[in-house]
C-alpha positions in Angstrom: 114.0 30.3 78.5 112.7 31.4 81.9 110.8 29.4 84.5 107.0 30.7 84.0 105.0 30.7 87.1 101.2 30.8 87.8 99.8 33.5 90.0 96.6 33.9 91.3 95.6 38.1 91.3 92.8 40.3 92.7 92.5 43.3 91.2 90.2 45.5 93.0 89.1 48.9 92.2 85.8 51.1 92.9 82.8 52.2 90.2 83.3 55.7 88.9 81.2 57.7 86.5 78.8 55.0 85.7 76.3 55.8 83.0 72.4 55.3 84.4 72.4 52.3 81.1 76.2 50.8 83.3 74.3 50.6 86.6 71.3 49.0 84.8 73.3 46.5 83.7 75.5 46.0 86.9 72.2 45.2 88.8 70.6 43.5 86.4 73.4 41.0 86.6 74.6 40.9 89.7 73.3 37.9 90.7 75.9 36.6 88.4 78.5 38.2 90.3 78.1 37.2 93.4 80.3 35.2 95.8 79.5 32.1 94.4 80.8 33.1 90.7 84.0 34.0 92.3 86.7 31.8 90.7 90.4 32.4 89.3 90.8 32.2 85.8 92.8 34.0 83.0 89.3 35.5 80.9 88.8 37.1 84.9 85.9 36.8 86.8 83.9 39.7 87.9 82.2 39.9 91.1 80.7 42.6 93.5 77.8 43.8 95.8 74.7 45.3 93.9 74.2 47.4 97.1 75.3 49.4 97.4 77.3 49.5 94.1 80.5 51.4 94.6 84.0 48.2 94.5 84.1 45.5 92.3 86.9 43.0 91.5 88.4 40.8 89.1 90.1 37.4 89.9 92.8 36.3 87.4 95.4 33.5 86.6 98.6 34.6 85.3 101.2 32.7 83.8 104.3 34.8 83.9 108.3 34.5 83.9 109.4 33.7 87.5 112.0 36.7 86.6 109.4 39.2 85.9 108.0 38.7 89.5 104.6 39.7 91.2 104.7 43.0 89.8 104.7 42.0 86.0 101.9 39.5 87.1 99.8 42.3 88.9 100.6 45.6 85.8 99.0 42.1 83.5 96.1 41.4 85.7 95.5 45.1 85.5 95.9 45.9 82.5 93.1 42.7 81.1 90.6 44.3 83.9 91.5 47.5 82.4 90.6 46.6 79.1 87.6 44.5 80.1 85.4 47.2 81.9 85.9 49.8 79.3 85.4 47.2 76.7 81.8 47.1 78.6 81.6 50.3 79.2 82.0 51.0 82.5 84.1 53.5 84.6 86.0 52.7 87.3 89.0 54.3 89.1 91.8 52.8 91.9 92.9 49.8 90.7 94.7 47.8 93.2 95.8 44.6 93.0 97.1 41.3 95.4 99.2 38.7 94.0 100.5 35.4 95.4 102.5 32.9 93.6 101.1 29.7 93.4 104.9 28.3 92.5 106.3 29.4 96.4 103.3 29.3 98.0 104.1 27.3 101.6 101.3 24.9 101.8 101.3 23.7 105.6 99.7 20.3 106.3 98.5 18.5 109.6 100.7 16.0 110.9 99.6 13.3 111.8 99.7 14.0 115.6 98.0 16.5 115.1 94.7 15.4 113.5 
């Protein structure tokens, strides 16, 4: 069995094609998806500017095989955004996404000399 890592992915992509009921909604919520709902989970959370309304993006956790690497982790992230904003109806076009691996992430800390 392989070591499973957890990754932290931003997929970001830009509003396309957006019915007049799509941008109703988007405003009508956006308070909702603001900077202060940004957080990474594996459901995703959505976030974005009401104004004007053109990116958006999607903050996930993936756990994935340490094998598979960033990409498998990103072409997941990607593909549960996918799915969520046409399961809401919206359109949306460029997906992009960062990754970074929580697992080799270099954490430096102050010495104590230096505090």
């Amino acid at each position: 069995m392989s070591e499973q890592h957890t990754y932290r992915v931003i997929v970001r992509g830009t509003w396309d094609a957006l019915t007049d009921e799509a941008r109703e909604r988007l405003l009508g919520e956006a308070a909702e998806h603001g900077m202060l709902s940004m957080r990474f989970t594996e459901e995703g959370s959505l976030s974005y500017e009401p104004s004007p309304l053109k990116h958006f993006s999607w903050r996930y956790v993936v756990l994935s095989d340490a094998a598979d690497g960033e990409e498998m982790a990103a072409a997941l992230a990607e593909d549960r955004a996918e799915t969520a904003l046409k399961g809401l109806g919206y359109g949306f076009r460029d997906l992009k996404s960062t990754v970074t691996d929580l697992d080799t992430m270099k954490v430096n800390r102050k010495s104590a000399s230096r505090r």
